[in-house]
Residue frames as qw, qx, qy, qz and C-alpha x, y, z in Angstrom:
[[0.560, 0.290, 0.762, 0.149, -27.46, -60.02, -10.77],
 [0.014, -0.270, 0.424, 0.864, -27.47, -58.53, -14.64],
 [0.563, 0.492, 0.549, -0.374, -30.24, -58.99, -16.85],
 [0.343, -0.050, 0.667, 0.660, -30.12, -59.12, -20.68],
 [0.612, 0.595, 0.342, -0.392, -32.38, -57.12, -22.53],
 [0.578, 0.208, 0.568, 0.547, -32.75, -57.34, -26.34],
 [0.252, 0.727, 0.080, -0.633, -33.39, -53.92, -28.42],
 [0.657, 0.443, 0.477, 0.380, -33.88, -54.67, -32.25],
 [0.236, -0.363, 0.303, 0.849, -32.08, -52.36, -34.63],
 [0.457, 0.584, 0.009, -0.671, -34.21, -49.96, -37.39],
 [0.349, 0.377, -0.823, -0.243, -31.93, -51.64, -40.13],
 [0.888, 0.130, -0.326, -0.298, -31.99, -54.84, -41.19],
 [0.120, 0.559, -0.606, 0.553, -29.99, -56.88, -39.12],
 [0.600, -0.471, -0.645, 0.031, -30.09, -59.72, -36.63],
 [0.330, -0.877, -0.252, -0.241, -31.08, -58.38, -33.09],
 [0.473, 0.206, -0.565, 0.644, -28.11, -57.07, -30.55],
 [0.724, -0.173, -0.512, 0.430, -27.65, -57.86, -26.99],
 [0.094, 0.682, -0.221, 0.691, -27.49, -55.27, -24.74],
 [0.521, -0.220, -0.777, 0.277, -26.83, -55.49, -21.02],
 [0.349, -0.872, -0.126, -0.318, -29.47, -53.54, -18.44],
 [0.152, 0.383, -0.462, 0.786, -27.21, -50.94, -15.97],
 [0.498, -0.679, -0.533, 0.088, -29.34, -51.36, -12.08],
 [0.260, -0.940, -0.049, -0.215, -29.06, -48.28, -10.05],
 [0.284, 0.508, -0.581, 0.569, -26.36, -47.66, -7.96],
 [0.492, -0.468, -0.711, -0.180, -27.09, -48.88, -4.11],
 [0.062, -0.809, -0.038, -0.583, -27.41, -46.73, -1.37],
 [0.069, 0.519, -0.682, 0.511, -26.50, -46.89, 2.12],
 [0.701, -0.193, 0.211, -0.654, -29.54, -47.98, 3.47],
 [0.932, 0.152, -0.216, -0.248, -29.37, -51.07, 1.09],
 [0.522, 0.446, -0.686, 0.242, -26.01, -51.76, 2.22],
 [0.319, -0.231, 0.754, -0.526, -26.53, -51.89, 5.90],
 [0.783, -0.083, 0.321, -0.526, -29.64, -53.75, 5.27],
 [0.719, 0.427, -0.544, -0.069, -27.42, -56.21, 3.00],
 [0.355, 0.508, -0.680, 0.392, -25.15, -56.62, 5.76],
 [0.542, -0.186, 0.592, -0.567, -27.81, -57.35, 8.60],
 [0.925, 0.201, 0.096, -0.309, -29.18, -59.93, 6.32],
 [0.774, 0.331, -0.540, 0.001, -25.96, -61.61, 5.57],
 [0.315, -0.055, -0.753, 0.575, -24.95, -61.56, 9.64],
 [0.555, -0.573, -0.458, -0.392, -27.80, -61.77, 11.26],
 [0.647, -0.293, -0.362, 0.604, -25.38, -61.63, 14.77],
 [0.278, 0.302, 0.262, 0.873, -24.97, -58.14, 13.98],
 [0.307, -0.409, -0.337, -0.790, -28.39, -56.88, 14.14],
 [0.710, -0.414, -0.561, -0.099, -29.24, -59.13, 16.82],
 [0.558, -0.156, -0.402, 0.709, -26.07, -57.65, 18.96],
 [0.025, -0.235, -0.231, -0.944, -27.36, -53.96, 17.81],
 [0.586, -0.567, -0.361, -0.453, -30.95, -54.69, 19.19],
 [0.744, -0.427, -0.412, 0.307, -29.67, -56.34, 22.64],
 [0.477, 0.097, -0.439, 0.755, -26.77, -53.49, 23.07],
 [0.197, -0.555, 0.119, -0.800, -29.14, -50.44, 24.71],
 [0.790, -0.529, -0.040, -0.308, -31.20, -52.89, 27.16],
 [0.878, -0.207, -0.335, 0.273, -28.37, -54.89, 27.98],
 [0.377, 0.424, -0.242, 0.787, -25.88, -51.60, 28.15],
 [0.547, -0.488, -0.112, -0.671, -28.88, -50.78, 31.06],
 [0.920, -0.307, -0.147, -0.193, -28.90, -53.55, 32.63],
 [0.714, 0.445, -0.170, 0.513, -25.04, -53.53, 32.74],
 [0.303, 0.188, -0.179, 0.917, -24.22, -50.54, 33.92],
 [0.506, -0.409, -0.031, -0.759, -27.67, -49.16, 35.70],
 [0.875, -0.310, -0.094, -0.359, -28.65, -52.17, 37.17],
 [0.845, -0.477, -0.015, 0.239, -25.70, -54.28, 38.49],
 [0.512, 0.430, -0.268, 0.694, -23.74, -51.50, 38.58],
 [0.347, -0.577, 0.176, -0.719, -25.76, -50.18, 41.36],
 [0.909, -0.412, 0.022, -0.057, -25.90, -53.72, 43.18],
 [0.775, 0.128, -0.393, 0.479, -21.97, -53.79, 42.74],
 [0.046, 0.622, 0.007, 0.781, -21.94, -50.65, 44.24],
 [0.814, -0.387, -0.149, -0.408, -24.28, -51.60, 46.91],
 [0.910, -0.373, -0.126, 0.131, -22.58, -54.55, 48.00],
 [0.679, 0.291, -0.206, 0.642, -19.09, -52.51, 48.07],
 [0.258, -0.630, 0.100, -0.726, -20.60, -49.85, 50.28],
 [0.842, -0.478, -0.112, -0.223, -21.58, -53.07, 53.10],
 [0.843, 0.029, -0.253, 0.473, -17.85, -53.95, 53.11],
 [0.043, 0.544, -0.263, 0.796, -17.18, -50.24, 54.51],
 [0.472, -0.472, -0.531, 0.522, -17.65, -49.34, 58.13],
 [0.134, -0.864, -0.222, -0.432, -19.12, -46.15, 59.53],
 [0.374, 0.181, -0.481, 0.772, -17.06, -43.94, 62.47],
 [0.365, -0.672, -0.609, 0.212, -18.96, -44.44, 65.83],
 [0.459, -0.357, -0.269, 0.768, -16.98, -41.06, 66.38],
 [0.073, 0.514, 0.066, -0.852, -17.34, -38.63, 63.76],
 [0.613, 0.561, 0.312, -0.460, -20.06, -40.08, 61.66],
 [0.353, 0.631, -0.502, -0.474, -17.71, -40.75, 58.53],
 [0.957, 0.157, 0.085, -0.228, -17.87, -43.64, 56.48],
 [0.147, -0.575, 0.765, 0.250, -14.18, -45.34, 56.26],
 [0.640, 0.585, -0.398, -0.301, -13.17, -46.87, 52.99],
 [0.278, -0.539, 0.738, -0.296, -11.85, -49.64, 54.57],
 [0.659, -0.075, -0.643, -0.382, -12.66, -53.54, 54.14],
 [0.022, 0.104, -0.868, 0.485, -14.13, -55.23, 56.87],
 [0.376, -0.286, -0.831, -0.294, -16.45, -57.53, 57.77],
 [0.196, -0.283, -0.772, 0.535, -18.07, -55.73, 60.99],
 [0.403, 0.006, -0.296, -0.866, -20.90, -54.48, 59.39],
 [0.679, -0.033, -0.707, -0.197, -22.11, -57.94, 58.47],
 [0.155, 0.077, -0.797, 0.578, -21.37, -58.36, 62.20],
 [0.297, 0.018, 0.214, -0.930, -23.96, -55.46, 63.16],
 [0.465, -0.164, -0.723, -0.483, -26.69, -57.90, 61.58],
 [0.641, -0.279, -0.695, 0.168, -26.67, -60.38, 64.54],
 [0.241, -0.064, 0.390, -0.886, -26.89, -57.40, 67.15],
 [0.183, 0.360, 0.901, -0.157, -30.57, -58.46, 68.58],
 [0.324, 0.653, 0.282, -0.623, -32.35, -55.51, 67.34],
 [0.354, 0.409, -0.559, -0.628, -31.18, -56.25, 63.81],
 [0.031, 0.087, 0.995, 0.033, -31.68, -59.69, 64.28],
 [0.220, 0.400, 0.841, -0.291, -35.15, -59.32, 64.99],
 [0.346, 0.594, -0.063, -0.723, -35.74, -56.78, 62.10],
 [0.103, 0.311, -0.901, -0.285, -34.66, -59.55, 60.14],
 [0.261, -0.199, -0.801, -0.500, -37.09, -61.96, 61.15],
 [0.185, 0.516, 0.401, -0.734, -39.65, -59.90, 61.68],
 [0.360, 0.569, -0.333, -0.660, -39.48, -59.04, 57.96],
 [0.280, 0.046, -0.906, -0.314, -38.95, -62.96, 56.45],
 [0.181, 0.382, 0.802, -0.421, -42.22, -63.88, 59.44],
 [0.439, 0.594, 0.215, -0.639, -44.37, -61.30, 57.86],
 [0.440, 0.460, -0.499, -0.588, -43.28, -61.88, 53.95],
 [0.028, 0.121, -0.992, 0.021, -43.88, -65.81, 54.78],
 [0.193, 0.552, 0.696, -0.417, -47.11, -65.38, 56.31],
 [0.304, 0.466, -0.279, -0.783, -47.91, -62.86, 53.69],
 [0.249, 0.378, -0.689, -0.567, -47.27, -65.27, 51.17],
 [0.017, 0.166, 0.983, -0.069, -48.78, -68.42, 52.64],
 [0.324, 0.433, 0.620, -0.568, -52.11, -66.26, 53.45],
 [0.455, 0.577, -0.166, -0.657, -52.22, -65.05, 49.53],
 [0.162, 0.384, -0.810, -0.413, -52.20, -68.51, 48.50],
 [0.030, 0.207, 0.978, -0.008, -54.64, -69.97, 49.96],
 [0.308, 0.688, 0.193, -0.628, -56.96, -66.63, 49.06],
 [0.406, 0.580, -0.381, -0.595, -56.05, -66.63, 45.49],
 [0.016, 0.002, -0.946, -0.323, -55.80, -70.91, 44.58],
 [0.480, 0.582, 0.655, -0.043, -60.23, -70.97, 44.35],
 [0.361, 0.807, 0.028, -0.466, -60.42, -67.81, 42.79],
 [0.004, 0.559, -0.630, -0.539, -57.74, -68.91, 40.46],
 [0.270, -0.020, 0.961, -0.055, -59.01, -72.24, 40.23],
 [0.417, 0.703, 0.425, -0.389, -62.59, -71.08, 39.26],
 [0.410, 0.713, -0.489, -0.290, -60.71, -68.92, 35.90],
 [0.056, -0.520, 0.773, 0.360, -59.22, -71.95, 35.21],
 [0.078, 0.029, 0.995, -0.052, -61.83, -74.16, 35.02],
 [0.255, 0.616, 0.725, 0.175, -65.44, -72.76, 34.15],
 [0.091, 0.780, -0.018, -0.619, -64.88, -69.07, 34.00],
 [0.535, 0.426, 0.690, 0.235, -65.80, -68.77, 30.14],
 [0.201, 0.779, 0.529, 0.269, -66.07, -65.86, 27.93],
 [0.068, -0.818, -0.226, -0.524, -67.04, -62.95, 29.22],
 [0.715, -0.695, -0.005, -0.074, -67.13, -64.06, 32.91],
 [0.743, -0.171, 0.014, 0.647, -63.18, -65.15, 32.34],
 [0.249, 0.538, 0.042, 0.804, -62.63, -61.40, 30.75],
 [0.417, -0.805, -0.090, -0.413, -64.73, -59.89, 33.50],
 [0.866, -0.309, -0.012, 0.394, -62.25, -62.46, 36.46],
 [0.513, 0.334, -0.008, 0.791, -59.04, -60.23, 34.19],
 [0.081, -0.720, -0.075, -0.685, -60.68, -57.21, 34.87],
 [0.653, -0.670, -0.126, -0.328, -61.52, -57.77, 38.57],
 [0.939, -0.229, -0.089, 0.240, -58.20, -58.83, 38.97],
 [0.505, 0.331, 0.145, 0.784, -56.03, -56.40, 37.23],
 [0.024, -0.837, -0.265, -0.479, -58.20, -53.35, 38.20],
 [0.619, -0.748, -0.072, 0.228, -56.60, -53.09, 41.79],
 [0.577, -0.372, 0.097, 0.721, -53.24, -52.34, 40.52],
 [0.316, 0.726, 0.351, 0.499, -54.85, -49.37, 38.10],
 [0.370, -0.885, -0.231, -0.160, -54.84, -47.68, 41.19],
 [0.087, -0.757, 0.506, -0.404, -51.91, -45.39, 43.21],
 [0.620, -0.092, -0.679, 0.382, -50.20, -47.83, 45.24],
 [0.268, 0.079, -0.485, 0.829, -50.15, -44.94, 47.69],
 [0.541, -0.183, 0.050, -0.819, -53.81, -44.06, 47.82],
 [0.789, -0.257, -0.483, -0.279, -54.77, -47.88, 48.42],
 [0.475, -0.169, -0.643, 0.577, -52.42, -48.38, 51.74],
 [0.075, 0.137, -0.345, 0.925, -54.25, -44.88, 52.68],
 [0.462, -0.133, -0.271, -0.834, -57.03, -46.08, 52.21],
 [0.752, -0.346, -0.529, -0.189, -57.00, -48.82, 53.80],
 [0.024, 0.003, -0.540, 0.841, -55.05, -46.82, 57.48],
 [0.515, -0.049, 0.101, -0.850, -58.88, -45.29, 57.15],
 [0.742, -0.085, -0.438, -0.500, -60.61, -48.46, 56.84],
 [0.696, 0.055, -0.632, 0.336, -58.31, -50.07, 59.51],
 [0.242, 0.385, -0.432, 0.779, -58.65, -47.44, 61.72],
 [0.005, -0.108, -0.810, 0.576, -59.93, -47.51, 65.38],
 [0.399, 0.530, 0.270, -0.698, -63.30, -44.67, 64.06],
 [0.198, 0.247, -0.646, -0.695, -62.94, -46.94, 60.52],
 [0.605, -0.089, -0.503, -0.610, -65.37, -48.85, 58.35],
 [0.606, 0.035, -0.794, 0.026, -64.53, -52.41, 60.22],
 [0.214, -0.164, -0.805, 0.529, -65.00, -51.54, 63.81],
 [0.580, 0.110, 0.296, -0.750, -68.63, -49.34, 63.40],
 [0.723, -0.038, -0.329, -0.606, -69.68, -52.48, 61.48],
 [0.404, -0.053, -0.805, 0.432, -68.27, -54.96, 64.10],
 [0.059, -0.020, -0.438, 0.897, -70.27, -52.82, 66.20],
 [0.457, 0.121, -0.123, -0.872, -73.19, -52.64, 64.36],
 [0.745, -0.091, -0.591, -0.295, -73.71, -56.29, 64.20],
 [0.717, -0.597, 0.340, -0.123, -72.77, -56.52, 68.18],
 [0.940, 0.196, -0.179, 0.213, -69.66, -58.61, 67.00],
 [0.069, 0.879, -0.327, 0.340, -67.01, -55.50, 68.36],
 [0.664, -0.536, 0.520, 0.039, -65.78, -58.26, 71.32],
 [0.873, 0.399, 0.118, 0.253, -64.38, -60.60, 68.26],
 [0.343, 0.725, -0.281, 0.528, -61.96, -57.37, 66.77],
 [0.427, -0.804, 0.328, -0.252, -61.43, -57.07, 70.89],
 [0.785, -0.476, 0.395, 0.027, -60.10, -60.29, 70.98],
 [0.757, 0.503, 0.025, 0.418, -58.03, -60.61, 67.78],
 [0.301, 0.834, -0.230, 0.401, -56.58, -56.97, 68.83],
 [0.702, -0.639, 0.297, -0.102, -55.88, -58.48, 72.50],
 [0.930, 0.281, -0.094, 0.218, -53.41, -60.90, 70.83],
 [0.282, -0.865, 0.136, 0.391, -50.16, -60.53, 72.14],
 [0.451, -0.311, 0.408, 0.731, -47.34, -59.54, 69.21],
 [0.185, 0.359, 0.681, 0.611, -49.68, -59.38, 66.44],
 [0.000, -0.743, -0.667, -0.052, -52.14, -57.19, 67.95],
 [0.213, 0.149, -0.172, 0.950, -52.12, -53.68, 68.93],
 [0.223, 0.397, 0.496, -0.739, -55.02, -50.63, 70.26],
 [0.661, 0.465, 0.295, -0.509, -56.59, -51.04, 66.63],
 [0.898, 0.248, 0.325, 0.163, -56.34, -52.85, 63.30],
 [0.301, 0.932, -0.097, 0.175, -54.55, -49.60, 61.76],
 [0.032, 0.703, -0.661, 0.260, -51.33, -50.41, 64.11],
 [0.563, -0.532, 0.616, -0.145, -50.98, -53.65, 64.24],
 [0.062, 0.414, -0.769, -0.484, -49.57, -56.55, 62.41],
 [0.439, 0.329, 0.835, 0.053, -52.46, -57.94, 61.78],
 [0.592, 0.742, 0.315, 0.012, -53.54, -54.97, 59.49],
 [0.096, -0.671, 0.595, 0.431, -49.88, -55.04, 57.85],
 [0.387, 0.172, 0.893, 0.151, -50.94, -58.72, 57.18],
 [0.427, 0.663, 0.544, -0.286, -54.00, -57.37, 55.74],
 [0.199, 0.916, -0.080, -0.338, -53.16, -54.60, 53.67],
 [0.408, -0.384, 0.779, 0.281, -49.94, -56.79, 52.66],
 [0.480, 0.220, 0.848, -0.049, -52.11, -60.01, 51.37],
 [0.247, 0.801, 0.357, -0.413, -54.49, -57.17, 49.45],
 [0.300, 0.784, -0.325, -0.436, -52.01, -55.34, 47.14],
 [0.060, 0.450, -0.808, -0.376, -49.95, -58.46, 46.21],
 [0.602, 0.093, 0.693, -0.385, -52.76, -60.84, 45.72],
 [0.683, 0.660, 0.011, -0.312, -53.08, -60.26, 42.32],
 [0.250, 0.592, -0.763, -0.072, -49.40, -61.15, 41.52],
 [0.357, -0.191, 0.903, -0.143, -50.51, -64.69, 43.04],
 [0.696, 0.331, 0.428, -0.472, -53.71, -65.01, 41.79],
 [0.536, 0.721, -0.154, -0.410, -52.56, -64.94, 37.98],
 [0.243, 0.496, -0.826, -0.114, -49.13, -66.96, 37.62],
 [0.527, 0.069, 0.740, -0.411, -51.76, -69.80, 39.75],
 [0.696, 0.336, 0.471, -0.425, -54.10, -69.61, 37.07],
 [0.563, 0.656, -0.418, -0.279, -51.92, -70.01, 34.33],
 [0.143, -0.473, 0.846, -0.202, -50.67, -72.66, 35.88],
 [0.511, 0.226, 0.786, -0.266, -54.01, -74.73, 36.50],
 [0.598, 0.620, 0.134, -0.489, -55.12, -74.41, 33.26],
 [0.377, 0.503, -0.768, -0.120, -51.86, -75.96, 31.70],
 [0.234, -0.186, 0.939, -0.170, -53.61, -79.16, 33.70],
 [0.151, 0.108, -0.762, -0.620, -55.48, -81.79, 31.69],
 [0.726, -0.175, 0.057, -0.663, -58.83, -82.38, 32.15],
 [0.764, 0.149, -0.612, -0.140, -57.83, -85.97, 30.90],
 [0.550, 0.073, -0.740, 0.381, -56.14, -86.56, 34.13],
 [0.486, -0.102, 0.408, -0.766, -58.90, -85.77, 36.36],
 [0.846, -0.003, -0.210, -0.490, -61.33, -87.77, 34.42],
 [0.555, 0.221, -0.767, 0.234, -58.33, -90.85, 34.85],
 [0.147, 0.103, -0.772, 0.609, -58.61, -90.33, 38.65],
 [0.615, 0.037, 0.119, -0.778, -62.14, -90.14, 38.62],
 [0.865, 0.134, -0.481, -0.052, -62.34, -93.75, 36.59],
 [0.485, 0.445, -0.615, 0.435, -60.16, -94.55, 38.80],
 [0.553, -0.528, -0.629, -0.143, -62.17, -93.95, 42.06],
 [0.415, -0.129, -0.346, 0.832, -60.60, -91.40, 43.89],
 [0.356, -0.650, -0.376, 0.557, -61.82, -88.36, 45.45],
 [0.209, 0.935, 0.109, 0.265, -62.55, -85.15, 45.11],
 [0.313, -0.903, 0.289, 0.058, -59.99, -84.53, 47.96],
 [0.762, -0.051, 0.450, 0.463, -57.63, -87.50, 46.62],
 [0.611, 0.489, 0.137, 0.607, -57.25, -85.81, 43.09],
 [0.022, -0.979, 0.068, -0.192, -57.10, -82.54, 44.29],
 [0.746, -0.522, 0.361, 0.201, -54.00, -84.16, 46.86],
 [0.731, -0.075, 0.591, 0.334, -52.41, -86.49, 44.60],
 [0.548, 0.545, 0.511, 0.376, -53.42, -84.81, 40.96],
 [0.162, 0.912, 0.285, 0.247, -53.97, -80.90, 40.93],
 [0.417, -0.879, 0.189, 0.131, -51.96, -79.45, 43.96],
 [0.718, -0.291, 0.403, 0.487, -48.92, -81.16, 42.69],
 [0.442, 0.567, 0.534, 0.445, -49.43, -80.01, 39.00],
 [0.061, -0.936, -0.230, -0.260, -50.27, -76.48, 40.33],
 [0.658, -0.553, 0.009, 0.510, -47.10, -76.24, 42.41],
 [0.600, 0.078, 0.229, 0.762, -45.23, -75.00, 40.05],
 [0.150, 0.532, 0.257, 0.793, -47.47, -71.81, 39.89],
 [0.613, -0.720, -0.257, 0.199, -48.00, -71.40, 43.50],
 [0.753, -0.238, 0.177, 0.587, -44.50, -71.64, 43.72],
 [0.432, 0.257, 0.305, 0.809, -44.20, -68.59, 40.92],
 [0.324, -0.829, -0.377, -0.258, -46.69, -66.79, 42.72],
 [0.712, -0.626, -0.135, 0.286, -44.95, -66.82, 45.84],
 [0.582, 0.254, 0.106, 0.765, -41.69, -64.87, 44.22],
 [0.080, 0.672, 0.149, 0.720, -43.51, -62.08, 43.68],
 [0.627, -0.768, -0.059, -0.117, -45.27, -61.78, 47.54],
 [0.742, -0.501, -0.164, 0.414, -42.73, -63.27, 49.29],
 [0.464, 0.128, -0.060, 0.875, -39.72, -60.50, 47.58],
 [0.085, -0.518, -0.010, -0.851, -41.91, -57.39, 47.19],
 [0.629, -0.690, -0.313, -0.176, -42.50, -57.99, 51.16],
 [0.871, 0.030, -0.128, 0.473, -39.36, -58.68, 51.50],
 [0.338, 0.309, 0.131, 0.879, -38.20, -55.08, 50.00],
 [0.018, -0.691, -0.473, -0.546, -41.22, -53.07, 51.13],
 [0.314, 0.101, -0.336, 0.882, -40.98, -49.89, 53.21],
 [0.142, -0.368, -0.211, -0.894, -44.27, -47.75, 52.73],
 [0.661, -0.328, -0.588, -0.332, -46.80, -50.46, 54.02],
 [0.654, -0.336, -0.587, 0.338, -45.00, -51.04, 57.08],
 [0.307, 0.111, -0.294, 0.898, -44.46, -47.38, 57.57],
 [0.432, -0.224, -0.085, -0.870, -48.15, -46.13, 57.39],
 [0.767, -0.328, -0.346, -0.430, -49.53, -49.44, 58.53],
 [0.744, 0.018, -0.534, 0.402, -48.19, -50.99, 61.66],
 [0.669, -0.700, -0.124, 0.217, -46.60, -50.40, 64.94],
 [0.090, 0.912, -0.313, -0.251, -43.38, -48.79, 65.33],
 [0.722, -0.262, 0.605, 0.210, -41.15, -52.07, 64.96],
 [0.211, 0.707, -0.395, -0.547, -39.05, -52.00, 61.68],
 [0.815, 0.493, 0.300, 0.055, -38.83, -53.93, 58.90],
 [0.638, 0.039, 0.379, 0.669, -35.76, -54.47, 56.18],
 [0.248, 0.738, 0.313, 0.544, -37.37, -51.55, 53.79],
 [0.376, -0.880, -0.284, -0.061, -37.66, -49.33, 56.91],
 [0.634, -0.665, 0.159, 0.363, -34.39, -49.97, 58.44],
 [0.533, 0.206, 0.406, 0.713, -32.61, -49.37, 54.87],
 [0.037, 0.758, 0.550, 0.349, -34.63, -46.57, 54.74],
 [0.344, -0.933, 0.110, 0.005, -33.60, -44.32, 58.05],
 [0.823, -0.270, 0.306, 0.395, -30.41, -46.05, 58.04],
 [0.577, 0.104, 0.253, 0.769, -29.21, -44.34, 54.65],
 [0.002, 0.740, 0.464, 0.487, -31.59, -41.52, 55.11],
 [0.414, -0.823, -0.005, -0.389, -31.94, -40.13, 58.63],
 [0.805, -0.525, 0.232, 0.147, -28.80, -41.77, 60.41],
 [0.380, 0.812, -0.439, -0.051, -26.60, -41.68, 57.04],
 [0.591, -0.305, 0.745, 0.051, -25.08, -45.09, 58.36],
 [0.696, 0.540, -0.342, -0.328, -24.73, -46.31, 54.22],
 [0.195, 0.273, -0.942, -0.019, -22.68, -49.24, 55.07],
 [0.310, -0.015, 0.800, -0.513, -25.38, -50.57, 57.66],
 [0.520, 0.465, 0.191, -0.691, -28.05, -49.98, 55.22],
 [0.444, 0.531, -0.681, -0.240, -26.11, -51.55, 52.14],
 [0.154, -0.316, 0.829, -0.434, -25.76, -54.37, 54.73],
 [0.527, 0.248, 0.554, -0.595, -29.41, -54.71, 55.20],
 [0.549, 0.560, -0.190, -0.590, -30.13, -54.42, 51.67],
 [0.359, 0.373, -0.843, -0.144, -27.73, -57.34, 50.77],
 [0.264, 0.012, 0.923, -0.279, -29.72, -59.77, 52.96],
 [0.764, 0.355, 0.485, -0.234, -33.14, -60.35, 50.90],
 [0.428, 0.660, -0.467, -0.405, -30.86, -59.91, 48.00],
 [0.170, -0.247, 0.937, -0.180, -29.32, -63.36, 49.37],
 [0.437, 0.217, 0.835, -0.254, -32.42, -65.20, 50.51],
 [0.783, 0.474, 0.251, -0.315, -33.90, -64.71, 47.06],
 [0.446, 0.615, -0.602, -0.246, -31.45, -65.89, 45.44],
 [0.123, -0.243, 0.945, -0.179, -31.53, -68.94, 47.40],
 [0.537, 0.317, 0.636, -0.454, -35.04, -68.81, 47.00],
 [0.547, 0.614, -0.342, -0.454, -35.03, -68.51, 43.16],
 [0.098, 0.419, -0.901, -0.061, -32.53, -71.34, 42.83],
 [0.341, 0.141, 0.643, -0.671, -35.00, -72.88, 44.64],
 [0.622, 0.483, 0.432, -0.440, -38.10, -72.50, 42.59],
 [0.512, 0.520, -0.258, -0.633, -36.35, -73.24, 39.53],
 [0.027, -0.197, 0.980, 0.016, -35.70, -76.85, 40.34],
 [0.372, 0.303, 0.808, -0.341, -39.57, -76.89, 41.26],
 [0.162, 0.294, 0.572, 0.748, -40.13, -75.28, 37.31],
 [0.038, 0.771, 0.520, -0.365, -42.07, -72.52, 38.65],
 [0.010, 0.487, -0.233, -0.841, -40.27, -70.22, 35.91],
 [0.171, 0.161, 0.885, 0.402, -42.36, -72.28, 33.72],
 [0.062, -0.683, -0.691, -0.229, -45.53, -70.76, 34.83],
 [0.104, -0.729, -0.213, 0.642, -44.67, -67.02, 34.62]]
């Protein structure tokens, strides 16, 4: 765009016309011309590093992955033939895989079911009269567990689980020690103390991911309307009717986004079951020795490709029940 300036002459004389010259523009201004007349551009330019990541880091390493399960390992000399075939996938249904299998969906189920019904008052409370401070203080008390090493809190709790830990001198101390006797007497779940067995896998499980329930819950109950309590109150129902018929339904959807997190990162996990527990494996485990200490990479790839599955089946799932709504 030009401008017109006027410049009066010394002389007499009507005024002349003269047209202002604007800089010249620079590169800068051009590119930033050109992001502002294609916005597509700029937009492709922002997206290309994360997506070029996500691309090529990320499901290049799951194509990878699932092309390694179609190989097949020599029983003889340990080599991994390049070969398609489907008797890998076989190896699954062997009983000892089979039961590593569900062994691993029993425990990430029960996991998940036991951190939901631990984390829906506490959530419930933050959603509903935690105020202020006390709702900042609820953040804090919630968040503050994962400030911590993942690896110092499972070690910490082997020592707190263990046979000379906190739980059995104070079981002891209150005469209560026959209780822990008969929980540890249990047969599959128990073991000679709380440190090896799957009840403190459960434990120690429930503990670290609790917070990943506790939060997508309460964002959940809090997107429900007071209005429709008060309705079912007028109405003449129950505390246990609305809670049935009004809240739980309403709250599903962040249960239900809760439950992602537990149920996968049980699903996947290796460390928990290695330091806590018995010897019986788990998916993380058996992917673990399997491409580590046995160098079997198809078998392992194998393994790996099965909670890849069931969450995807489970995702599909939870987005019909609009639990991506309340993450």
């Amino acid at each position: 765009m030009s401008a017109q300036a006027t410049e009066l002459s010394p002389t007499a004389g009507p005024p002349v016309a003269m047209a202002a010259t604007l800089p010249d523009r620079g590169p800068a201004d051009r590119i930033s011309a050109l992001f502002w007349r294609s916005p597509n551009v700029l937009l492709l330019l922002l997206l290309a590093l994360p997506l070029g990541w996500l691309g090529v880091v990320y499901l290049g390493s799951l194509a990878t992955l699932l092309l390694q399960s179609f190989y097949s390992i020599d029983e003889f000399s340990g080599l991994i033939v390049r070969e398609f075939t489907l008797s890998t996938y076989a190896e699954l249904f062997r009983p000892q895989n089979l039961d590593i299998i569900i062994r691993t969906l029993v425990m990430a189920a029960s996991v998940t079911l036991g951190a939901a019904i631990i984390a829906f008052p506490i959530a419930y409370y933050a959603a509903r009269y935690a105020r202020g401070g006390w709702k900042a203080l609820f953040y804090l008390g919630v968040l503050l567990p994962l400030w911590s090493s993942y690896l110092v809190k499972v070690y910490a709790w082997k020592l707190i689980l263990a046979k000379e830990g906190i739980i059995t001198w104070a079981m002891d101390g209150i005469g209560a020690s026959f209780i822990l006797n008969a929980i540890l007497s249990i047969p599959v779940i128990g073991g000679n103390s709380l440190s090896t067995s799957y009840i403190g896998t459960w434990l120690v499980f429930v503990y670290i991911w609790l917070p990943y329930m506790i939060l997508p819950m309460q964002a959940a109950l809090e997107r429900v309307p007071m209005s429709m309590l008060e309705a079912s109150a007028d109405l003449g129902a129950s505390k246990g009717q609305t809670f049935r018929t009004v809240i739980l339904p309403l709250a599903l959807p962040g249960v239900i986004a809760g439950s992602i997190f537990t149920f996968s990162l049980t699903l996947g996990d290796y460390i928990v079951p290695q330091i806590i527990g018995n010897s019986a494996r788990m998916i993380g485990q058996a992917v673990y020795q399997l491409q580590g200490t046995a160098g079997n990479i198809p078998l392992a790839a194998a393994f790996a490709v099965v909670p890849i599955i069931i969450m995807l089946i489970y995702l599909s799932i939870a987005r019909r029940k609009g639990a991506f709504d309340a993450l």
